[in-house]
Biotite code that builds the C-alpha atoms (Angstrom):
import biotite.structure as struc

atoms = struc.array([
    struc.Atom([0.000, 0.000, 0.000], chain_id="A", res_id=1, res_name="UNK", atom_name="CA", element="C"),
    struc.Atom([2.686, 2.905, 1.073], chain_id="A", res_id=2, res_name="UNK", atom_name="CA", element="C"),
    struc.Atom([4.456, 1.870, -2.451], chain_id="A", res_id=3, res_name="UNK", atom_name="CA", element="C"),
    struc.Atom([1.177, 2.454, -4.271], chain_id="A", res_id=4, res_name="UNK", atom_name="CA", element="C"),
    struc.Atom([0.784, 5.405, -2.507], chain_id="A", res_id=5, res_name="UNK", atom_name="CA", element="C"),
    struc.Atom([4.532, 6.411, -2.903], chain_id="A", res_id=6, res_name="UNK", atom_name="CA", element="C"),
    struc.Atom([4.483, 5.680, -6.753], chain_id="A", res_id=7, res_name="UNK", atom_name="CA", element="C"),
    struc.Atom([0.883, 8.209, -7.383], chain_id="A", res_id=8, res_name="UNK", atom_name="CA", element="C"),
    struc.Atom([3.161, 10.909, -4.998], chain_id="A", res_id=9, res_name="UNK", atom_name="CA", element="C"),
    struc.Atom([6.334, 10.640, -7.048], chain_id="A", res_id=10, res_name="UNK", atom_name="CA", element="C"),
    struc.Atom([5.227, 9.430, -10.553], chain_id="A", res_id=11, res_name="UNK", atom_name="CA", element="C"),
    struc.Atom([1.462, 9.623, -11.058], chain_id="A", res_id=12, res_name="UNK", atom_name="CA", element="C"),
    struc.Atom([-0.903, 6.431, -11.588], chain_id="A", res_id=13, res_name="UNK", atom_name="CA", element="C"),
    struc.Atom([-0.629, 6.595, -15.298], chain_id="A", res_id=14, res_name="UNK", atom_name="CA", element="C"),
    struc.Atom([3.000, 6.046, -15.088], chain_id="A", res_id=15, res_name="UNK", atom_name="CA", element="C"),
    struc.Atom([3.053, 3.261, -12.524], chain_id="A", res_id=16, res_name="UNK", atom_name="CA", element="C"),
    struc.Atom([2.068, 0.434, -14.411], chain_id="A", res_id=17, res_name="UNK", atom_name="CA", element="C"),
    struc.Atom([1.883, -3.471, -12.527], chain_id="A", res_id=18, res_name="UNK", atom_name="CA", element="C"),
    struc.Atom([4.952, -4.244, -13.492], chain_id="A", res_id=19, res_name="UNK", atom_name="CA", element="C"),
    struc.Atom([7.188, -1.877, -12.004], chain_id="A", res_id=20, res_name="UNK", atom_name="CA", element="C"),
    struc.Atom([4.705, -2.012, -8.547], chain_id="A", res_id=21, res_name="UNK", atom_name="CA", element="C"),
    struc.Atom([5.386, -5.362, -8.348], chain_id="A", res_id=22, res_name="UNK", atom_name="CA", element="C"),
    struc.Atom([9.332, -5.170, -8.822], chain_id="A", res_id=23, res_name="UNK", atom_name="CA", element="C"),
    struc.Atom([9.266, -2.864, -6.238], chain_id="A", res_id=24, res_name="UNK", atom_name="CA", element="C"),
    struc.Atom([7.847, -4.720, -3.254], chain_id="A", res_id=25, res_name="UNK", atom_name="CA", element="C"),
    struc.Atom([9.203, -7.743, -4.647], chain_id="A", res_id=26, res_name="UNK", atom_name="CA", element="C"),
    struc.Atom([5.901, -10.299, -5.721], chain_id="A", res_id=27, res_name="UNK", atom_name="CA", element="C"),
    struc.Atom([5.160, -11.529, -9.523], chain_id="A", res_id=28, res_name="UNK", atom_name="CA", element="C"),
    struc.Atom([2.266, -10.399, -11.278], chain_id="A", res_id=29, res_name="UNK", atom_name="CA", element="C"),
    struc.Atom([0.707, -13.611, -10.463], chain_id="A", res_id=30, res_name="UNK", atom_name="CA", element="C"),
    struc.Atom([0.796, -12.973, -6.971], chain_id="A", res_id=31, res_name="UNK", atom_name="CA", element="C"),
    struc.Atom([-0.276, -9.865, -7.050], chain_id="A", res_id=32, res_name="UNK", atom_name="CA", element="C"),
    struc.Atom([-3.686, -10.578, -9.066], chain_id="A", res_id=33, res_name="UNK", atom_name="CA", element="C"),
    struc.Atom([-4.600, -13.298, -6.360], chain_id="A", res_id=34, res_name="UNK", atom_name="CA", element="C"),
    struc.Atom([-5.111, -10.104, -3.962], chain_id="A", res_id=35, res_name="UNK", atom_name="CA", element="C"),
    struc.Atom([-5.943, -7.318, -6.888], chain_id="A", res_id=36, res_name="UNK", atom_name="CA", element="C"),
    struc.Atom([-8.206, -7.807, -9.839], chain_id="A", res_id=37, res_name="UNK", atom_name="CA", element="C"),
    struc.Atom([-6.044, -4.682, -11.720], chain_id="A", res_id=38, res_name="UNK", atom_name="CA", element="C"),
    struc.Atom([-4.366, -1.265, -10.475], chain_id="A", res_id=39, res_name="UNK", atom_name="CA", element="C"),
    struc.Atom([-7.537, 0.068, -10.291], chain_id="A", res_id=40, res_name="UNK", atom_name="CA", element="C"),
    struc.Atom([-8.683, -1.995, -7.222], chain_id="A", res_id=41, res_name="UNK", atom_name="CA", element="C"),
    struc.Atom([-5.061, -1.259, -5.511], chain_id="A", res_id=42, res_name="UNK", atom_name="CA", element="C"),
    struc.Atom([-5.416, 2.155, -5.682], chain_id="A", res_id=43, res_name="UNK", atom_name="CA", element="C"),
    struc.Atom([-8.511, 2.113, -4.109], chain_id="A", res_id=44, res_name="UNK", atom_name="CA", element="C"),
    struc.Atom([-7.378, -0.260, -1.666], chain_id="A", res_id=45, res_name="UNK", atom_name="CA", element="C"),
    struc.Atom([-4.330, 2.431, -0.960], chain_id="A", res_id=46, res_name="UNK", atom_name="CA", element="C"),
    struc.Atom([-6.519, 5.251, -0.694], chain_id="A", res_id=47, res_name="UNK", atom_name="CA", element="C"),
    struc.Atom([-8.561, 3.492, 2.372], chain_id="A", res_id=48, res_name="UNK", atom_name="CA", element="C"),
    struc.Atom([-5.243, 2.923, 3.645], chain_id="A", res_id=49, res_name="UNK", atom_name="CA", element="C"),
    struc.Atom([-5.111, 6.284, 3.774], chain_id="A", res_id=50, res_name="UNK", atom_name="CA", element="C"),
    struc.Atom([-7.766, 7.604, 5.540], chain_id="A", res_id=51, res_name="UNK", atom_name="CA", element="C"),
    struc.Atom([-6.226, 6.686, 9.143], chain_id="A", res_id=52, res_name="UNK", atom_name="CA", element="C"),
    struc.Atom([-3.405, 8.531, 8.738], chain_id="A", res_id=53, res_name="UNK", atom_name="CA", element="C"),
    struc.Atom([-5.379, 11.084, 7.635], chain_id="A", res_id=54, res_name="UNK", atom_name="CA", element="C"),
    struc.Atom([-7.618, 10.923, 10.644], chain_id="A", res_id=55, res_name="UNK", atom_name="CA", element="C"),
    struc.Atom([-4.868, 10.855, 12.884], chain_id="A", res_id=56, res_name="UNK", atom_name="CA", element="C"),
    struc.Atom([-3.261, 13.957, 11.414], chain_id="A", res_id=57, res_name="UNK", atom_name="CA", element="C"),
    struc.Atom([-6.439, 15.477, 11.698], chain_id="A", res_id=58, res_name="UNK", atom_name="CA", element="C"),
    struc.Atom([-6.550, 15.181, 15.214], chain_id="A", res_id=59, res_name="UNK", atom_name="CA", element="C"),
    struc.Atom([-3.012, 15.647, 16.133], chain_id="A", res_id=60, res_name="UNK", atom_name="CA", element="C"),
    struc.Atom([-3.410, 19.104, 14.663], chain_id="A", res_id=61, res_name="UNK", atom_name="CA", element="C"),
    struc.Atom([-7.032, 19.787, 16.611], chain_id="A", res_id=62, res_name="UNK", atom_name="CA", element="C"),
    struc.Atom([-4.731, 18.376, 19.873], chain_id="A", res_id=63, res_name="UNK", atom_name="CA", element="C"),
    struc.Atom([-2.065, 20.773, 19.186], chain_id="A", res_id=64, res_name="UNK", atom_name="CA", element="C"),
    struc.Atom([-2.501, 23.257, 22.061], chain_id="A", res_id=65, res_name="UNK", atom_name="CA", element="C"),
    struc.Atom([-0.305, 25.754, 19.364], chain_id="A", res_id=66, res_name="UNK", atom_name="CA", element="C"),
    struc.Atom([-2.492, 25.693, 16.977], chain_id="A", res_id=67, res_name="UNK", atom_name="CA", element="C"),
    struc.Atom([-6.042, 27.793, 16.938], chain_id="A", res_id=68, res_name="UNK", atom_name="CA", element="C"),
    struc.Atom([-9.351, 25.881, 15.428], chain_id="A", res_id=69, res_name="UNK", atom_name="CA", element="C"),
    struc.Atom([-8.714, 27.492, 12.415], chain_id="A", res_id=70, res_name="UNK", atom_name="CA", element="C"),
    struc.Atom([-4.952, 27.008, 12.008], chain_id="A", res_id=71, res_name="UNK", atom_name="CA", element="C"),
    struc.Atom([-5.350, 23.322, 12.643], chain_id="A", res_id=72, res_name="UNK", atom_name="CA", element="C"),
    struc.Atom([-8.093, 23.171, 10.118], chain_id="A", res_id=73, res_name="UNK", atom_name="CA", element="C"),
    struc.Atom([-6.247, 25.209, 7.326], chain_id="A", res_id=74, res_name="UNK", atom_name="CA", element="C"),
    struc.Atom([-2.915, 23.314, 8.084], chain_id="A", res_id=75, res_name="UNK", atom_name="CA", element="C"),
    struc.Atom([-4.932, 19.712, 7.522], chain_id="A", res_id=76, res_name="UNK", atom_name="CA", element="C"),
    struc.Atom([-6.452, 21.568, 4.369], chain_id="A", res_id=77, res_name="UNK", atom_name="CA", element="C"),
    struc.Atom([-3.382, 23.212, 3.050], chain_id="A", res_id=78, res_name="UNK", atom_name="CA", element="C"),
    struc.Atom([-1.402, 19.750, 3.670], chain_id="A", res_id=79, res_name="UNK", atom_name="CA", element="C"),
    struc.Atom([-3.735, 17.866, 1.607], chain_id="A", res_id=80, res_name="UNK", atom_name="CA", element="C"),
    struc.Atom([-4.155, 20.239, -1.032], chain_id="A", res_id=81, res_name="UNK", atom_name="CA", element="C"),
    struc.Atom([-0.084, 19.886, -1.872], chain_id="A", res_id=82, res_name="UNK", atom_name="CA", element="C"),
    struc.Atom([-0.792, 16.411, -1.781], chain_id="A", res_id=83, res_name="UNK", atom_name="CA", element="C"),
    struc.Atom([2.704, 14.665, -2.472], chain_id="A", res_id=84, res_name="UNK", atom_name="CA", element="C"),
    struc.Atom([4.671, 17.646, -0.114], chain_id="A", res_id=85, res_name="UNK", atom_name="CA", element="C"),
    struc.Atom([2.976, 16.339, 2.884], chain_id="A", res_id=86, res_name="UNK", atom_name="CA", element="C"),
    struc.Atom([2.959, 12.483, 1.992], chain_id="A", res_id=87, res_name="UNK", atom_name="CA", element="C"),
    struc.Atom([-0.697, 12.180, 0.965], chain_id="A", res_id=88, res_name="UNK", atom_name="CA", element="C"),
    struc.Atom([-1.320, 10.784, -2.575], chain_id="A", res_id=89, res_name="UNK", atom_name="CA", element="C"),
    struc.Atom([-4.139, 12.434, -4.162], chain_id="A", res_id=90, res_name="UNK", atom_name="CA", element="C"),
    struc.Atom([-5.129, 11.636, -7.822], chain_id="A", res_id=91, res_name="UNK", atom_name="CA", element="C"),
    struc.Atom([-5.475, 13.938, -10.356], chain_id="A", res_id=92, res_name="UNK", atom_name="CA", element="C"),
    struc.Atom([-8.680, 13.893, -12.721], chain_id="A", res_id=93, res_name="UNK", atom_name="CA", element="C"),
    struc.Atom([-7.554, 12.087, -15.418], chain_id="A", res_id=94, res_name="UNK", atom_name="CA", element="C"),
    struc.Atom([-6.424, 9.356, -12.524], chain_id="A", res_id=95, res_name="UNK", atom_name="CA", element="C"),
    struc.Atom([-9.743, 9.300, -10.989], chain_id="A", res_id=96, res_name="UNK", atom_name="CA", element="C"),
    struc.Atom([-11.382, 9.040, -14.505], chain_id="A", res_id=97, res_name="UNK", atom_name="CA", element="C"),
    struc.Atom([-9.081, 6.148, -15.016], chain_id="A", res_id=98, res_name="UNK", atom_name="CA", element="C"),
    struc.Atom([-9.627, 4.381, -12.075], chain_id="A", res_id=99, res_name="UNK", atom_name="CA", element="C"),
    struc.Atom([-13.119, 5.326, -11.932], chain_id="A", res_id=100, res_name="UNK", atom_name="CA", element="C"),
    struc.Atom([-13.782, 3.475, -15.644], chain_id="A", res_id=101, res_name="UNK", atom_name="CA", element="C"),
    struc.Atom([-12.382, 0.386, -14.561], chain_id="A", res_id=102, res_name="UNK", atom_name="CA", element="C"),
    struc.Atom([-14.184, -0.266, -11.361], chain_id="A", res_id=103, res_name="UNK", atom_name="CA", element="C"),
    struc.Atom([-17.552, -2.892, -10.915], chain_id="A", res_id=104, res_name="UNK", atom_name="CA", element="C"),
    struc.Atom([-20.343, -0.827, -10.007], chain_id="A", res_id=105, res_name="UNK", atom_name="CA", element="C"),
    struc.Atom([-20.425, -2.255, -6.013], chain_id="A", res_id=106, res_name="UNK", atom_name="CA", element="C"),
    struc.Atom([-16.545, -1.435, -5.610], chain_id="A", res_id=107, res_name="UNK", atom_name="CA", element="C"),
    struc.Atom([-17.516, 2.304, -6.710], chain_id="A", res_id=108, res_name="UNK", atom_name="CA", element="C"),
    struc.Atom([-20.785, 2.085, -4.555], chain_id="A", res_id=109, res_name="UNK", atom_name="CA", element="C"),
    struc.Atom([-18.047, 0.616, -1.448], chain_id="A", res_id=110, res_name="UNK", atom_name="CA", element="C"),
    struc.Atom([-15.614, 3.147, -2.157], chain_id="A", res_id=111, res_name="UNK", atom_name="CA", element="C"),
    struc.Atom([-18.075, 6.293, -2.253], chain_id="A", res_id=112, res_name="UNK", atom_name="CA", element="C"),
    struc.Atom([-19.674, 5.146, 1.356], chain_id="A", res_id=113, res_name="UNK", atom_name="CA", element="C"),
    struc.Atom([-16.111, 5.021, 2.597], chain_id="A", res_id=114, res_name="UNK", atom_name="CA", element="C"),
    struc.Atom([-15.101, 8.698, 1.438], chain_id="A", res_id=115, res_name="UNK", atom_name="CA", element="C"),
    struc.Atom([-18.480, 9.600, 2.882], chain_id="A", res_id=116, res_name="UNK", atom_name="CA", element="C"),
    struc.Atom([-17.434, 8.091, 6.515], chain_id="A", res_id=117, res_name="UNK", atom_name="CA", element="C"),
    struc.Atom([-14.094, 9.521, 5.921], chain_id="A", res_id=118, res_name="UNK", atom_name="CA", element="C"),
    struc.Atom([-15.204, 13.148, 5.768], chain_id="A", res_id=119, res_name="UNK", atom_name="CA", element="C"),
    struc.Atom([-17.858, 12.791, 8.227], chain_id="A", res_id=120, res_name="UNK", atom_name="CA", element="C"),
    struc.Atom([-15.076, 11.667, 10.487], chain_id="A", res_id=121, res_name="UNK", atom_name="CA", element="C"),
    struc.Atom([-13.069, 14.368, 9.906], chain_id="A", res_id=122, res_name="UNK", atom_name="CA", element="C"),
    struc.Atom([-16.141, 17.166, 10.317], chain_id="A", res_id=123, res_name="UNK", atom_name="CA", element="C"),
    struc.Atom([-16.298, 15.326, 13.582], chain_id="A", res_id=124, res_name="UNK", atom_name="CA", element="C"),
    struc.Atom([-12.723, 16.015, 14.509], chain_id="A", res_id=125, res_name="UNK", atom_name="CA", element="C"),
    struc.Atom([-13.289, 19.179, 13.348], chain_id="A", res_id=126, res_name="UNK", atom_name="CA", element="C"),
    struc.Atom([-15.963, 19.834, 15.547], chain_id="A", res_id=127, res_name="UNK", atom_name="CA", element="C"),
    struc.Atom([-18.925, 20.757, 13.137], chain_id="A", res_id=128, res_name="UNK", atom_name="CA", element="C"),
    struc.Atom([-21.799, 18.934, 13.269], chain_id="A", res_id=129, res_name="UNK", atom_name="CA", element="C"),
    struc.Atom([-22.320, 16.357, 10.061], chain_id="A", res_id=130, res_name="UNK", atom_name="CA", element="C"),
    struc.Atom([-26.546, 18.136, 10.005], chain_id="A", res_id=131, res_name="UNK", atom_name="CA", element="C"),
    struc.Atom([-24.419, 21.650, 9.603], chain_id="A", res_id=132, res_name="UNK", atom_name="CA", element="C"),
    struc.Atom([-22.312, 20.361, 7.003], chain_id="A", res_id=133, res_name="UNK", atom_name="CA", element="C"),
    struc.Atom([-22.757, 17.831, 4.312], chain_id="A", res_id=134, res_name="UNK", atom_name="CA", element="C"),
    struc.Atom([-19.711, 15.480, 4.807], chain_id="A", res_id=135, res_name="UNK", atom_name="CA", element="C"),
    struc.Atom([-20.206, 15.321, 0.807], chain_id="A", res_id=136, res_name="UNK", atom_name="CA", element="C"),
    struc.Atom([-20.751, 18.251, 0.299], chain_id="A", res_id=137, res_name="UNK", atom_name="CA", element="C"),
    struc.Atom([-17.042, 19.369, 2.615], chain_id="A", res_id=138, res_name="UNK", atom_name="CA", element="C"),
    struc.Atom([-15.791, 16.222, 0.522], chain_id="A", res_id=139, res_name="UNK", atom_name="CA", element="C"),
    struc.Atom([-16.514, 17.991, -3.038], chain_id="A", res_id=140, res_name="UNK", atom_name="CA", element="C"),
    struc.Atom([-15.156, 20.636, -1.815], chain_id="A", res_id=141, res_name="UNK", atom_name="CA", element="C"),
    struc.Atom([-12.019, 19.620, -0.619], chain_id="A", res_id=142, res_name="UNK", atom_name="CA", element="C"),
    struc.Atom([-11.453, 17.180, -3.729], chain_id="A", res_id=143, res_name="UNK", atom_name="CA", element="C"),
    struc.Atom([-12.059, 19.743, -6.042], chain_id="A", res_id=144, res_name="UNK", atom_name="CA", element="C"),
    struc.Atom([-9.608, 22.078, -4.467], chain_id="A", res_id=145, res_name="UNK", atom_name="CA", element="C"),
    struc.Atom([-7.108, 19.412, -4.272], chain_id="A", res_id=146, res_name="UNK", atom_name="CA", element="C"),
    struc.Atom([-7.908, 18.039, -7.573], chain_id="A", res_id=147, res_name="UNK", atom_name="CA", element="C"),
    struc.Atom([-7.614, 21.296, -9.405], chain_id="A", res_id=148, res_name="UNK", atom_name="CA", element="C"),
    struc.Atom([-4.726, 22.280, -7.770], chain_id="A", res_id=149, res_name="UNK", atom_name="CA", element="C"),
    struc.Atom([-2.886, 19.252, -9.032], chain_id="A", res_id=150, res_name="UNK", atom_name="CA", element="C"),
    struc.Atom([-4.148, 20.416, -12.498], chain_id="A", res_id=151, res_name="UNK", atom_name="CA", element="C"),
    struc.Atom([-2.386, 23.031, -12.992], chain_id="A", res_id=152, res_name="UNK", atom_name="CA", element="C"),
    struc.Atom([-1.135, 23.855, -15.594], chain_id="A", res_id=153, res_name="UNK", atom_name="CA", element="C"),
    struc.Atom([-0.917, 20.437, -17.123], chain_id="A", res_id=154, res_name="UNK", atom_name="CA", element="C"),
    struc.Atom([-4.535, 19.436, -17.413], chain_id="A", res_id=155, res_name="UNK", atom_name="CA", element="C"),
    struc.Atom([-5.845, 22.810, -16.993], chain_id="A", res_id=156, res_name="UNK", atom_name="CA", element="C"),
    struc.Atom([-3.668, 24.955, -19.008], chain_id="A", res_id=157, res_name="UNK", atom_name="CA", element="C"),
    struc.Atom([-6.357, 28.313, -19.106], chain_id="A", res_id=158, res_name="UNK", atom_name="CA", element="C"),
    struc.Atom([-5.905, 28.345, -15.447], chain_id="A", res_id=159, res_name="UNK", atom_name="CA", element="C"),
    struc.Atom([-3.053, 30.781, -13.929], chain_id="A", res_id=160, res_name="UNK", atom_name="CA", element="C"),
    struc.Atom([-0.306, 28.437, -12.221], chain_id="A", res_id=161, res_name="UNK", atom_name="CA", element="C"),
    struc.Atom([0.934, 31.995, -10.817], chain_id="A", res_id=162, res_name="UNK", atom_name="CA", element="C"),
    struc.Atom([-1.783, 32.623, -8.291], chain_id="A", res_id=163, res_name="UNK", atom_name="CA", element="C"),
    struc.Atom([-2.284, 29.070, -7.688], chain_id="A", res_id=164, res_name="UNK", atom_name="CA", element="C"),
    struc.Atom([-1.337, 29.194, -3.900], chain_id="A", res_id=165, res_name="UNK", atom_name="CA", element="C"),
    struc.Atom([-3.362, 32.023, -3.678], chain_id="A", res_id=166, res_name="UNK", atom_name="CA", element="C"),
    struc.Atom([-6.458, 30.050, -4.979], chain_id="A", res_id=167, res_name="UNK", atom_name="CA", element="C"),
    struc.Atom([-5.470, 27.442, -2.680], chain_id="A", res_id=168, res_name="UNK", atom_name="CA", element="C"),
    struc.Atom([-5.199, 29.839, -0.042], chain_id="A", res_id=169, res_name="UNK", atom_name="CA", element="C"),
    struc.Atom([-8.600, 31.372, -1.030], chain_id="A", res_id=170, res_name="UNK", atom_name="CA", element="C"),
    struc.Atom([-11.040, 28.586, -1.069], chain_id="A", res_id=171, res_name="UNK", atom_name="CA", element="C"),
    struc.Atom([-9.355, 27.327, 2.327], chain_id="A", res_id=172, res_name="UNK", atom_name="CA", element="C"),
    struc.Atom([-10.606, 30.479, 3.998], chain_id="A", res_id=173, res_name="UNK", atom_name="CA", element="C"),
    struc.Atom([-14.318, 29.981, 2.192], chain_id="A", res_id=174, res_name="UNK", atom_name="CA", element="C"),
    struc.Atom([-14.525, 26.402, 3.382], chain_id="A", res_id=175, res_name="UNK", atom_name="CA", element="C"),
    struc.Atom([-13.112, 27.493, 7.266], chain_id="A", res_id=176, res_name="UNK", atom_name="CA", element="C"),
    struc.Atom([-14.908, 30.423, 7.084], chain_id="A", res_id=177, res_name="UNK", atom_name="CA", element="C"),
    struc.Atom([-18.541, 28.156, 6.107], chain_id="A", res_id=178, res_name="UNK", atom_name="CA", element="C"),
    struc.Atom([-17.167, 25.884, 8.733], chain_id="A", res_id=179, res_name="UNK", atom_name="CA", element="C"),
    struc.Atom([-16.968, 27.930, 11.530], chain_id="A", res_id=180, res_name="UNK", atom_name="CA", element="C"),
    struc.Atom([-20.324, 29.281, 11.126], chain_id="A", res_id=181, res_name="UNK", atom_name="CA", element="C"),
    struc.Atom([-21.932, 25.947, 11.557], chain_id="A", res_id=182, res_name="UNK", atom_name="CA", element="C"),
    struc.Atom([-19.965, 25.651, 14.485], chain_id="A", res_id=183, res_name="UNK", atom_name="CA", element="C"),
    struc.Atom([-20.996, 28.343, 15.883], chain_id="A", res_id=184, res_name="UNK", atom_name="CA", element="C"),
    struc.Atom([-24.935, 27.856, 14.983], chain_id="A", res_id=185, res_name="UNK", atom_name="CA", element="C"),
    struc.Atom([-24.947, 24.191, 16.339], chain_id="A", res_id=186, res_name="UNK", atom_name="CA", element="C"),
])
Protein backbone atom coordinates (compact mmCIF):
# COMPACT_ATOMS: atom_id res chain seq x y z
CA UNK A 1 0.00 0.00 0.00
CA UNK A 2 2.69 2.90 1.07
CA UNK A 3 4.46 1.87 -2.45
CA UNK A 4 1.18 2.45 -4.27
CA UNK A 5 0.78 5.41 -2.51
CA UNK A 6 4.53 6.41 -2.90
CA UNK A 7 4.48 5.68 -6.75
CA UNK A 8 0.88 8.21 -7.38
CA UNK A 9 3.16 10.91 -5.00
CA UNK A 10 6.33 10.64 -7.05
CA UNK A 11 5.23 9.43 -10.55
CA UNK A 12 1.46 9.62 -11.06
CA UNK A 13 -0.90 6.43 -11.59
CA UNK A 14 -0.63 6.59 -15.30
CA UNK A 15 3.00 6.05 -15.09
CA UNK A 16 3.05 3.26 -12.52
CA UNK A 17 2.07 0.43 -14.41
CA UNK A 18 1.88 -3.47 -12.53
CA UNK A 19 4.95 -4.24 -13.49
CA UNK A 20 7.19 -1.88 -12.00
CA UNK A 21 4.70 -2.01 -8.55
CA UNK A 22 5.39 -5.36 -8.35
CA UNK A 23 9.33 -5.17 -8.82
CA UNK A 24 9.27 -2.86 -6.24
CA UNK A 25 7.85 -4.72 -3.25
CA UNK A 26 9.20 -7.74 -4.65
CA UNK A 27 5.90 -10.30 -5.72
CA UNK A 28 5.16 -11.53 -9.52
CA UNK A 29 2.27 -10.40 -11.28
CA UNK A 30 0.71 -13.61 -10.46
CA UNK A 31 0.80 -12.97 -6.97
CA UNK A 32 -0.28 -9.86 -7.05
CA UNK A 33 -3.69 -10.58 -9.07
CA UNK A 34 -4.60 -13.30 -6.36
CA UNK A 35 -5.11 -10.10 -3.96
CA UNK A 36 -5.94 -7.32 -6.89
CA UNK A 37 -8.21 -7.81 -9.84
CA UNK A 38 -6.04 -4.68 -11.72
CA UNK A 39 -4.37 -1.26 -10.47
CA UNK A 40 -7.54 0.07 -10.29
CA UNK A 41 -8.68 -1.99 -7.22
CA UNK A 42 -5.06 -1.26 -5.51
CA UNK A 43 -5.42 2.15 -5.68
CA UNK A 44 -8.51 2.11 -4.11
CA UNK A 45 -7.38 -0.26 -1.67
CA UNK A 46 -4.33 2.43 -0.96
CA UNK A 47 -6.52 5.25 -0.69
CA UNK A 48 -8.56 3.49 2.37
CA UNK A 49 -5.24 2.92 3.65
CA UNK A 50 -5.11 6.28 3.77
CA UNK A 51 -7.77 7.60 5.54
CA UNK A 52 -6.23 6.69 9.14
CA UNK A 53 -3.41 8.53 8.74
CA UNK A 54 -5.38 11.08 7.64
CA UNK A 55 -7.62 10.92 10.64
CA UNK A 56 -4.87 10.86 12.88
CA UNK A 57 -3.26 13.96 11.41
CA UNK A 58 -6.44 15.48 11.70
CA UNK A 59 -6.55 15.18 15.21
CA UNK A 60 -3.01 15.65 16.13
CA UNK A 61 -3.41 19.10 14.66
CA UNK A 62 -7.03 19.79 16.61
CA UNK A 63 -4.73 18.38 19.87
CA UNK A 64 -2.06 20.77 19.19
CA UNK A 65 -2.50 23.26 22.06
CA UNK A 66 -0.31 25.75 19.36
CA UNK A 67 -2.49 25.69 16.98
CA UNK A 68 -6.04 27.79 16.94
CA UNK A 69 -9.35 25.88 15.43
CA UNK A 70 -8.71 27.49 12.41
CA UNK A 71 -4.95 27.01 12.01
CA UNK A 72 -5.35 23.32 12.64
CA UNK A 73 -8.09 23.17 10.12
CA UNK A 74 -6.25 25.21 7.33
CA UNK A 75 -2.91 23.31 8.08
CA UNK A 76 -4.93 19.71 7.52
CA UNK A 77 -6.45 21.57 4.37
CA UNK A 78 -3.38 23.21 3.05
CA UNK A 79 -1.40 19.75 3.67
CA UNK A 80 -3.73 17.87 1.61
CA UNK A 81 -4.15 20.24 -1.03
CA UNK A 82 -0.08 19.89 -1.87
CA UNK A 83 -0.79 16.41 -1.78
CA UNK A 84 2.70 14.67 -2.47
CA UNK A 85 4.67 17.65 -0.11
CA UNK A 86 2.98 16.34 2.88
CA UNK A 87 2.96 12.48 1.99
CA UNK A 88 -0.70 12.18 0.96
CA UNK A 89 -1.32 10.78 -2.58
CA UNK A 90 -4.14 12.43 -4.16
CA UNK A 91 -5.13 11.64 -7.82
CA UNK A 92 -5.48 13.94 -10.36
CA UNK A 93 -8.68 13.89 -12.72
CA UNK A 94 -7.55 12.09 -15.42
CA UNK A 95 -6.42 9.36 -12.52
CA UNK A 96 -9.74 9.30 -10.99
CA UNK A 97 -11.38 9.04 -14.51
CA UNK A 98 -9.08 6.15 -15.02
CA UNK A 99 -9.63 4.38 -12.08
CA UNK A 100 -13.12 5.33 -11.93
CA UNK A 101 -13.78 3.47 -15.64
CA UNK A 102 -12.38 0.39 -14.56
CA UNK A 103 -14.18 -0.27 -11.36
CA UNK A 104 -17.55 -2.89 -10.91
CA UNK A 105 -20.34 -0.83 -10.01
CA UNK A 106 -20.43 -2.26 -6.01
CA UNK A 107 -16.54 -1.44 -5.61
CA UNK A 108 -17.52 2.30 -6.71
CA UNK A 109 -20.79 2.08 -4.55
CA UNK A 110 -18.05 0.62 -1.45
CA UNK A 111 -15.61 3.15 -2.16
CA UNK A 112 -18.07 6.29 -2.25
CA UNK A 113 -19.67 5.15 1.36
CA UNK A 114 -16.11 5.02 2.60
CA UNK A 115 -15.10 8.70 1.44
CA UNK A 116 -18.48 9.60 2.88
CA UNK A 117 -17.43 8.09 6.52
CA UNK A 118 -14.09 9.52 5.92
CA UNK A 119 -15.20 13.15 5.77
CA UNK A 120 -17.86 12.79 8.23
CA UNK A 121 -15.08 11.67 10.49
CA UNK A 122 -13.07 14.37 9.91
CA UNK A 123 -16.14 17.17 10.32
CA UNK A 124 -16.30 15.33 13.58
CA UNK A 125 -12.72 16.02 14.51
CA UNK A 126 -13.29 19.18 13.35
CA UNK A 127 -15.96 19.83 15.55
CA UNK A 128 -18.92 20.76 13.14
CA UNK A 129 -21.80 18.93 13.27
CA UNK A 130 -22.32 16.36 10.06
CA UNK A 131 -26.55 18.14 10.00
CA UNK A 132 -24.42 21.65 9.60
CA UNK A 133 -22.31 20.36 7.00
CA UNK A 134 -22.76 17.83 4.31
CA UNK A 135 -19.71 15.48 4.81
CA UNK A 136 -20.21 15.32 0.81
CA UNK A 137 -20.75 18.25 0.30
CA UNK A 138 -17.04 19.37 2.61
CA UNK A 139 -15.79 16.22 0.52
CA UNK A 140 -16.51 17.99 -3.04
CA UNK A 141 -15.16 20.64 -1.82
CA UNK A 142 -12.02 19.62 -0.62
CA UNK A 143 -11.45 17.18 -3.73
CA UNK A 144 -12.06 19.74 -6.04
CA UNK A 145 -9.61 22.08 -4.47
CA UNK A 146 -7.11 19.41 -4.27
CA UNK A 147 -7.91 18.04 -7.57
CA UNK A 148 -7.61 21.30 -9.41
CA UNK A 149 -4.73 22.28 -7.77
CA UNK A 150 -2.89 19.25 -9.03
CA UNK A 151 -4.15 20.42 -12.50
CA UNK A 152 -2.39 23.03 -12.99
CA UNK A 153 -1.13 23.86 -15.59
CA UNK A 154 -0.92 20.44 -17.12
CA UNK A 155 -4.54 19.44 -17.41
CA UNK A 156 -5.85 22.81 -16.99
CA UNK A 157 -3.67 24.96 -19.01
CA UNK A 158 -6.36 28.31 -19.11
CA UNK A 159 -5.90 28.34 -15.45
CA UNK A 160 -3.05 30.78 -13.93
CA UNK A 161 -0.31 28.44 -12.22
CA UNK A 162 0.93 31.99 -10.82
CA UNK A 163 -1.78 32.62 -8.29
CA UNK A 164 -2.28 29.07 -7.69
CA UNK A 165 -1.34 29.19 -3.90
CA UNK A 166 -3.36 32.02 -3.68
CA UNK A 167 -6.46 30.05 -4.98
CA UNK A 168 -5.47 27.44 -2.68
CA UNK A 169 -5.20 29.84 -0.04
CA UNK A 170 -8.60 31.37 -1.03
CA UNK A 171 -11.04 28.59 -1.07
CA UNK A 172 -9.36 27.33 2.33
CA UNK A 173 -10.61 30.48 4.00
CA UNK A 174 -14.32 29.98 2.19
CA UNK A 175 -14.52 26.40 3.38
CA UNK A 176 -13.11 27.49 7.27
CA UNK A 177 -14.91 30.42 7.08
CA UNK A 178 -18.54 28.16 6.11
CA UNK A 179 -17.17 25.88 8.73
CA UNK A 180 -16.97 27.93 11.53
CA UNK A 181 -20.32 29.28 11.13
CA UNK A 182 -21.93 25.95 11.56
CA UNK A 183 -19.96 25.65 14.49
CA UNK A 184 -21.00 28.34 15.88
CA UNK A 185 -24.93 27.86 14.98
CA UNK A 186 -24.95 24.19 16.34
Amino acid sequence: MRTILQCIMNRGLVHSSIDALCKSVGISKTFFYSFFSSKEELVLQALRYQQPKLLCYAQELMNNPEFSWRESVKAFLKNCCYGGKAGFAILSIEEEQQVYRCLSKESFQAFRSDQARLYHDLLTIFGVPANKVDPRLFGNLSLTMMMIYKAIPDTMPFLFPEVADDMVEFQINALLDEMQRAKKNQ
